[in-house]
Backbone bond lengths (Angstrom), bond angles and torsions (degrees), N, CA, C in turn:
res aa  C-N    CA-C-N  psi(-1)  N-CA   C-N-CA  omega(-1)  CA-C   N-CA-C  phi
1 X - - - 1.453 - - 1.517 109.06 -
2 X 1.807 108.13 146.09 1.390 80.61 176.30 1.251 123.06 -119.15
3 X 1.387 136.71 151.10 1.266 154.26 -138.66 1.378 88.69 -78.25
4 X 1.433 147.82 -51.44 1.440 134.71 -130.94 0.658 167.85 65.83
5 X 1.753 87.55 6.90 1.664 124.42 171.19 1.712 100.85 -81.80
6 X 1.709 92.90 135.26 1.705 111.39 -171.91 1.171 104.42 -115.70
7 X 1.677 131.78 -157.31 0.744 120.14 143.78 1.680 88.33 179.68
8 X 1.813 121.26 -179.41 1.319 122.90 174.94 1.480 120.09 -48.97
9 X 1.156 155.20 154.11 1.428 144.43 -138.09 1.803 79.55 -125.23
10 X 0.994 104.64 -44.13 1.805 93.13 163.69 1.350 135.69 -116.67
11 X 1.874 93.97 47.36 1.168 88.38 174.47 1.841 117.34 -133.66
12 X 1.093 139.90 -147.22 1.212 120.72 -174.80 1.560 104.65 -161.64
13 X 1.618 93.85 140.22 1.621 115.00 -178.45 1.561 127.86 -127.96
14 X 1.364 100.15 147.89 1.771 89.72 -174.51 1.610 95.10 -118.79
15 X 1.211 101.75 134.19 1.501 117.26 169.05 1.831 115.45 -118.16
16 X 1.266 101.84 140.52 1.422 117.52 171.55 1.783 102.42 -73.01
17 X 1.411 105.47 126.28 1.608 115.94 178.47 1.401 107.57 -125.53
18 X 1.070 109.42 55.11 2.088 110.04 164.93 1.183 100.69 -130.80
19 X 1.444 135.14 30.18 1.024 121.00 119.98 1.502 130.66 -171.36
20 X 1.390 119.63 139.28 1.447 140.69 -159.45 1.368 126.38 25.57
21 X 1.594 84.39 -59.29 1.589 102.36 -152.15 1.927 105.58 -82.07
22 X 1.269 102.20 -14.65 1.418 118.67 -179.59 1.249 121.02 -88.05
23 X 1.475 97.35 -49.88 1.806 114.51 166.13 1.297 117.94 -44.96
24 X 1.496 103.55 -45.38 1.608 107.35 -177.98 1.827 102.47 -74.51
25 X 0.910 116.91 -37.09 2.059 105.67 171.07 1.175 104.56 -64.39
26 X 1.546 141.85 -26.90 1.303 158.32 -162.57 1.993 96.11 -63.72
27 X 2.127 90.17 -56.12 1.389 99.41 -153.75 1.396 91.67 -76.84
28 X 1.442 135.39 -47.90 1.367 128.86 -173.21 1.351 108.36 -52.96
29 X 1.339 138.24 -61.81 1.237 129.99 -152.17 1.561 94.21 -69.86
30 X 0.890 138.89 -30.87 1.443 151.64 176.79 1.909 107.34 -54.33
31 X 0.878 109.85 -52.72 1.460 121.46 -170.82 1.975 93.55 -88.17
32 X 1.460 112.43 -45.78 1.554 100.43 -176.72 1.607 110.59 -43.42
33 X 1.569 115.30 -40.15 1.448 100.83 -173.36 2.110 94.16 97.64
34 X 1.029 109.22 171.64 1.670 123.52 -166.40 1.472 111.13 76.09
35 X 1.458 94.26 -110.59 1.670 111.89 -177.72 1.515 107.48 -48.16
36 X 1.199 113.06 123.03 2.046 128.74 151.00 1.212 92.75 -20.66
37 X 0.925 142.75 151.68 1.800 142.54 121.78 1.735 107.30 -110.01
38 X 1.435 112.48 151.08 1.332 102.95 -154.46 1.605 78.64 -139.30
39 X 1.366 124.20 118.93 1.698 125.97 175.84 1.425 107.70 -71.75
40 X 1.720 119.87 158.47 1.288 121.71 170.57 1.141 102.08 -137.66
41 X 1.251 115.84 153.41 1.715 143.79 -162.48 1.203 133.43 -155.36
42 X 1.655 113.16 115.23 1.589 114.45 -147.82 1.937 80.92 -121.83
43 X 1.526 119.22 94.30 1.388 119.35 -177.60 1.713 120.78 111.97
44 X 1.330 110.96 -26.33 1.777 114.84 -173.48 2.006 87.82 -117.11
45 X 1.695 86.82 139.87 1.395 104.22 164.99 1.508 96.36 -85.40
46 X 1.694 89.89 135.33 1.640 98.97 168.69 1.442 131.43 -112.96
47 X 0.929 175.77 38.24 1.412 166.44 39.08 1.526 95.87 175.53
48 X 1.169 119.15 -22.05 1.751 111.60 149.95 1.598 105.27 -161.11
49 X 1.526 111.51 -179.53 1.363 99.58 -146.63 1.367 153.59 80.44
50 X 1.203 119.09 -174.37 1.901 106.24 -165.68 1.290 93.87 -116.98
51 X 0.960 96.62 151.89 1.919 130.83 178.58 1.306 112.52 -155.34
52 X 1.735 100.42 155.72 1.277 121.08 157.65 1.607 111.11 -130.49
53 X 0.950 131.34 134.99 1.760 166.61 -148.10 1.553 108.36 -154.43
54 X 1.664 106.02 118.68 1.430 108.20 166.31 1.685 100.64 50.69
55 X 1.180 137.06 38.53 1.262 115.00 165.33 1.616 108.13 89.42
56 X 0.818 112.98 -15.66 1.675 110.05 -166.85 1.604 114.85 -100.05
57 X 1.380 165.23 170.27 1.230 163.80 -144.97 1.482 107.93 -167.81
58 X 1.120 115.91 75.49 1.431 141.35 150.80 1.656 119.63 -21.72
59 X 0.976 130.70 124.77 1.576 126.12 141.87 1.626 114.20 -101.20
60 X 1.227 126.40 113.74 1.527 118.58 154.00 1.607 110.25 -123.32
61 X 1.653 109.37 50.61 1.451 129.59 155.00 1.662 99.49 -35.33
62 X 1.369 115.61 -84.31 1.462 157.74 168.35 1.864 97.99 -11.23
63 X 1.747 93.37 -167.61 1.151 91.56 169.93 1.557 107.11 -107.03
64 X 1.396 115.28 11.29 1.501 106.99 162.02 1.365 111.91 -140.79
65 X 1.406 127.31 -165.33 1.639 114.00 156.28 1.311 114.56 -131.80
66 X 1.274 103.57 143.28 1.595 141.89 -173.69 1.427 96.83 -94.67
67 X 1.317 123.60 136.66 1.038 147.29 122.23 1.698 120.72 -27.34
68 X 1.374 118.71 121.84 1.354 117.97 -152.75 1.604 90.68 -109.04
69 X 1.450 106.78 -53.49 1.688 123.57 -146.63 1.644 115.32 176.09
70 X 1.023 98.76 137.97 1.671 114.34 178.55 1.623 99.07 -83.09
71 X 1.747 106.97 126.81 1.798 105.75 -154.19 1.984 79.46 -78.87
72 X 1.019 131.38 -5.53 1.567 132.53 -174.98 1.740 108.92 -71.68
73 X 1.289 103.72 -16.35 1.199 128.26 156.72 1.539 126.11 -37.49
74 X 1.438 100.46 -44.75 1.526 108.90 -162.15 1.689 91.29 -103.50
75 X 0.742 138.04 88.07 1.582 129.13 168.21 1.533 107.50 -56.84
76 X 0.584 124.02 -42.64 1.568 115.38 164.29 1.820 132.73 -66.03
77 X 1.085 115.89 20.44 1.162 125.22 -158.61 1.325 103.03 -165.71
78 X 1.305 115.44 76.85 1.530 133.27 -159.65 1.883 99.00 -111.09
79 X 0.978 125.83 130.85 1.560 143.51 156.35 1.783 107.50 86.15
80 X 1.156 108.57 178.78 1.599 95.30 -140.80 1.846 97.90 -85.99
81 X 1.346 126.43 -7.27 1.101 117.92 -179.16 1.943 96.41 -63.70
82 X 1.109 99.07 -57.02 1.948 119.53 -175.01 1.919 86.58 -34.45
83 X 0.958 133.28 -57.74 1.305 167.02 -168.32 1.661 98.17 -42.04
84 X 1.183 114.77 -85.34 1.192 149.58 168.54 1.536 97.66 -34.88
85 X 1.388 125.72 -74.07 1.625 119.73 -175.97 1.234 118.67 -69.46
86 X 1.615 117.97 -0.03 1.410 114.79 150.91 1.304 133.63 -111.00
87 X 1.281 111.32 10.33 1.539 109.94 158.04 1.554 102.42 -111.21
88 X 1.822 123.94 16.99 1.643 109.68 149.75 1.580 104.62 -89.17
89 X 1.366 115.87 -31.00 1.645 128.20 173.33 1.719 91.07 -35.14
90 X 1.459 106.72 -80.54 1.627 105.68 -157.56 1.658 126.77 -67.44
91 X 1.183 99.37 -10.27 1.676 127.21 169.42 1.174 77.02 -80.02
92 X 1.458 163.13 -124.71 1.603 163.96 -74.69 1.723 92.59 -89.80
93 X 1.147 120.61 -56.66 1.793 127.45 -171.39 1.238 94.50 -79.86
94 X 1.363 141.29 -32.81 1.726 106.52 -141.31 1.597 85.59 -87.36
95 X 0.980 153.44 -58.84 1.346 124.71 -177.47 1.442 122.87 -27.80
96 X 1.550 141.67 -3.20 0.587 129.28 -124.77 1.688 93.50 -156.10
97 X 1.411 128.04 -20.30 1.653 170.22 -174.58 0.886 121.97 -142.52
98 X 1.338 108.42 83.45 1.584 109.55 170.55 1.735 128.53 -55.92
99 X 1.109 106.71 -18.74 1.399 109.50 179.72 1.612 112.98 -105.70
100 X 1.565 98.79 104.76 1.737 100.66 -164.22 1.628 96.65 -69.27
101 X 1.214 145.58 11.18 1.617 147.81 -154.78 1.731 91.85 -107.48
102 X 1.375 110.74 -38.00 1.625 115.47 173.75 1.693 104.95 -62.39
103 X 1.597 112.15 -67.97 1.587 111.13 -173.10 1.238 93.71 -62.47
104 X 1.227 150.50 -102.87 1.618 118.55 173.36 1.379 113.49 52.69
105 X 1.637 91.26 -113.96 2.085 119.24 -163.16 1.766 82.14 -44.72
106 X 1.322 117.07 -41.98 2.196 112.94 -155.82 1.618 81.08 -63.24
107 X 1.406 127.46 -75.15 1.357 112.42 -159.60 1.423 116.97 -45.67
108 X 1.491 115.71 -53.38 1.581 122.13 165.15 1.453 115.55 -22.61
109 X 1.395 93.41 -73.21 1.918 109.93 -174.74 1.459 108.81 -67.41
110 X 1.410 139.51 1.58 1.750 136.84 163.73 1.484 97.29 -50.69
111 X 1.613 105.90 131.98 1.654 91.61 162.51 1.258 116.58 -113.68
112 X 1.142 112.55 30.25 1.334 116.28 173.81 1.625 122.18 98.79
113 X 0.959 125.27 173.84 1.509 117.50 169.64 2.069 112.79 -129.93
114 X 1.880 94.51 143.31 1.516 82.44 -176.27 1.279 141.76 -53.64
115 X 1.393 150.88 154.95 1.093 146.39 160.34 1.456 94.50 86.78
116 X 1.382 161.30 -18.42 1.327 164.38 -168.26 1.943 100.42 -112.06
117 X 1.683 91.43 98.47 1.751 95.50 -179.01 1.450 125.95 23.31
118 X 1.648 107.50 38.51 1.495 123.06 149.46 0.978 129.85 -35.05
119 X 1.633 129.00 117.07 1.423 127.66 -179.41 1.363 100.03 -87.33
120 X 1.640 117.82 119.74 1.736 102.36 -164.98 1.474 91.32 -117.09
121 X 1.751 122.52 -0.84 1.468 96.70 -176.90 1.711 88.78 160.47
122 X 1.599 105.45 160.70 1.727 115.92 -165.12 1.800 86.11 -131.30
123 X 1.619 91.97 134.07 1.772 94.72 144.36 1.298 107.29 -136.04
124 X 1.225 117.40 128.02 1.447 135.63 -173.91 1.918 103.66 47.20
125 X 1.122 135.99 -93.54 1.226 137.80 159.28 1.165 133.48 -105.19
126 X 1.424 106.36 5.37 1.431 115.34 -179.55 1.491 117.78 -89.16
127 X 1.123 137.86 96.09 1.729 152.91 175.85 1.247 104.88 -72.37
128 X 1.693 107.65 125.31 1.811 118.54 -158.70 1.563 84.92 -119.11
129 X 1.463 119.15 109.23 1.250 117.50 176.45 1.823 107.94 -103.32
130 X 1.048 112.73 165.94 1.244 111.85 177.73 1.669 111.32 -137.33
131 X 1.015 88.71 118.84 2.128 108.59 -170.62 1.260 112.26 -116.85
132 X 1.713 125.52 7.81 1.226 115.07 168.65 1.474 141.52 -51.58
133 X 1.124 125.96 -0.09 1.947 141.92 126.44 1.260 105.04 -33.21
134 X 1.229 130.73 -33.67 1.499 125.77 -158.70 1.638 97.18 -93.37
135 X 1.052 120.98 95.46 1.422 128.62 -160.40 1.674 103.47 -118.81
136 X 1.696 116.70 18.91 1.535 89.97 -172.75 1.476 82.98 -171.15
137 X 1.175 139.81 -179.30 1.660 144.08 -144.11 1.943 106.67 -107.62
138 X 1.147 105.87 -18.25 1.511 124.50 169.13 1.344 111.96 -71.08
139 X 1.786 120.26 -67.65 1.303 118.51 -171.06 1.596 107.25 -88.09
140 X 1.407 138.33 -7.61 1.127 117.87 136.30 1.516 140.25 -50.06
141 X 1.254 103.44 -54.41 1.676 121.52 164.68 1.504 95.54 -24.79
142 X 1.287 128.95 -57.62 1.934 126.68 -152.22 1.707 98.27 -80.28
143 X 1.313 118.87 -24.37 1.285 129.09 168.48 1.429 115.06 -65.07
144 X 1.395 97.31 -72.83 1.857 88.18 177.78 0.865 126.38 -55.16
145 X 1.461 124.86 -32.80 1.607 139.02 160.09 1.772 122.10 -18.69
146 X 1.389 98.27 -48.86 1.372 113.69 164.76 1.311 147.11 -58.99
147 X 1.665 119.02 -37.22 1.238 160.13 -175.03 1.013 116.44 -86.09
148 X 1.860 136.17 114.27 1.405 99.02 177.61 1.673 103.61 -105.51
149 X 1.532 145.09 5.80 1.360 152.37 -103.64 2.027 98.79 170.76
150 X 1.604 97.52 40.19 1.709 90.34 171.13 1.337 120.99 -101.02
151 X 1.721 106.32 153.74 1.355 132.83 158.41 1.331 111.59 -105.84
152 X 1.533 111.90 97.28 1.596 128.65 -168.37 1.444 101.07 -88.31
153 X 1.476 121.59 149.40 1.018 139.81 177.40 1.653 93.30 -122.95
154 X 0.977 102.01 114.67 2.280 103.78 153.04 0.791 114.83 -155.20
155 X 1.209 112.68 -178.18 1.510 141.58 169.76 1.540 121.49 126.02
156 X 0.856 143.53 -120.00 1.589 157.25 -167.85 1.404 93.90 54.16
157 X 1.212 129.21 -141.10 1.582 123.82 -138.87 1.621 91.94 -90.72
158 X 1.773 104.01 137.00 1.069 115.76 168.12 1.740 129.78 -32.53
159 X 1.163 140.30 130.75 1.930 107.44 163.46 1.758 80.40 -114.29
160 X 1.925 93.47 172.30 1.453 134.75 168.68 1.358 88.44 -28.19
161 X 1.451 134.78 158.19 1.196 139.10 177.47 1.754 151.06 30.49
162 X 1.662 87.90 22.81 1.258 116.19 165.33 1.457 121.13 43.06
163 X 1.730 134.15 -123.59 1.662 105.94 166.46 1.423 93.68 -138.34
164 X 1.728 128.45 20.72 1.316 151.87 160.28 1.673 81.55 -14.19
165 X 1.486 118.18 -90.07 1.414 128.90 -171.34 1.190 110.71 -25.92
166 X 1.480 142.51 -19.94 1.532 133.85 -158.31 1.277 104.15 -119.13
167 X 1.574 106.17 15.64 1.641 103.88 174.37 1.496 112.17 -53.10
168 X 1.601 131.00 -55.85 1.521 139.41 -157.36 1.774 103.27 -62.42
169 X 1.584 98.28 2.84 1.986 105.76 -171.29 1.722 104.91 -103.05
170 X 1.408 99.05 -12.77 1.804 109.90 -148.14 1.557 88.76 -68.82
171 X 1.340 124.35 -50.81 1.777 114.14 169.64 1.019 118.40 -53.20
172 X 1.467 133.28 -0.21 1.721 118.02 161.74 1.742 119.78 -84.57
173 X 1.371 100.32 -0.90 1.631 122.27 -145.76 1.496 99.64 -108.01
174 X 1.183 113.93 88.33 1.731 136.92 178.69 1.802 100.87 -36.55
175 X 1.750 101.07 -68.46 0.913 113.88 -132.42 2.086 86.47 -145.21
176 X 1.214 121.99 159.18 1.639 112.13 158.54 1.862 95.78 -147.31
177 X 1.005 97.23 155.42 1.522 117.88 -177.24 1.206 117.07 -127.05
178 X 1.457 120.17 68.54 1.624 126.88 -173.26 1.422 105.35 -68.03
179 X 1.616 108.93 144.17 1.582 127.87 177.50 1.382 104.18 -141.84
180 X 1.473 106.73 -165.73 1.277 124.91 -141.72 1.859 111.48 -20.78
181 X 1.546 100.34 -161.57 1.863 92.61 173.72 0.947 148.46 18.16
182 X 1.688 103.53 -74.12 1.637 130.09 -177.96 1.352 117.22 -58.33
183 X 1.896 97.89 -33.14 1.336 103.87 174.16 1.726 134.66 -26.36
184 X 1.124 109.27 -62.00 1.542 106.50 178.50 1.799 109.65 -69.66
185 X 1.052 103.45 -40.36 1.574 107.93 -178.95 1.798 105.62 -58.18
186 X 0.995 121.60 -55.45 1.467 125.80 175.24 1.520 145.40 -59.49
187 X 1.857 91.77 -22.26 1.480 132.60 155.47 1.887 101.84 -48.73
């Protein structure tokens, strides 16, 4: 069936394909014919297209793939979602930059954005991130994901489905520090 994703007939798009619902806009625009479509991959080698593997950020745009950058690179761009929106970043420019060593240093040099797994400060080894964007049991999940040794701060106003979902994270979770509202509910 087809999804209904279009696009410029000469122009070109990169889509994330790990999972279903994307793959399948992946496969249509692919089969429509016009626009490039260029797959992305956060874990599977792909036979063309961008990936990341072991940490590393692939191009196989080409007729092979190159090694782009070590994603350890980006200190600001920690766990594989962070991952993922920068190898659609370099899929979106590199047509556009021929020298993948430039998009590179740009992904490297991102410093991140506020409130979204902000590095706001170190005491002795302890890294005080700040994820208050993460307002709901999904975009936390990509946070804890990262961490293996946390002291969680949450709560304030409950959402729809509480943080039930973040049970498979609760062994990374030292310690939790419930606040406002949610507090008793999250207890």
């Amino acid at each position: 069936a087809r999804s209904g994703a279009s696009a410029a007939r000469d122009g070109q798009v990169v889509i994330g394909v790990d999972d279903d619902y994307s793959a399948a806009i992946f496969t249509s625009l692919s089969a429509a014919g016009g626009a490039q479509a260029h797959p992305v991959s956060v874990g599977k080698v792909l036979g063309r297209g961008i990936f990341v593997v072991d940490g590393a950020l692939y191009d196989a745009m080409g007729a092979r793939a190159v090694k782009v950058m070590e994603m350890a690179d980006a200190a600001h761009l920690p766990g594989a979602h962070n991952w993922q929106n920068a190898a659609l970043a370099y899929g979106a420019v590199k047509p556009f930059v021929s020298d993948a060593r430039q998009i590179a240093a740009a992904i490297a040099g991102f410093p991140g954005l506020a409130h979204r797994m902000e590095d706001v400060g170190r005491v002795g080894k302890a890294v005080f991130i700040n994820d208050s964007k993460a307002t709901n049991a999904d975009a936390t999940a990509r946070a804890l994901a990262v961490y293996p040794d946390i002291f969680w701060i949450a709560g304030g106003k409950p959402k729809e489905g509480g943080i039930a979902p973040l049970a498979p994270f609760f062994p990374r979770i030292r310690k939790a520090y419930l606040i406002g509202e949610a507090a008793g509910q999250f207890a």
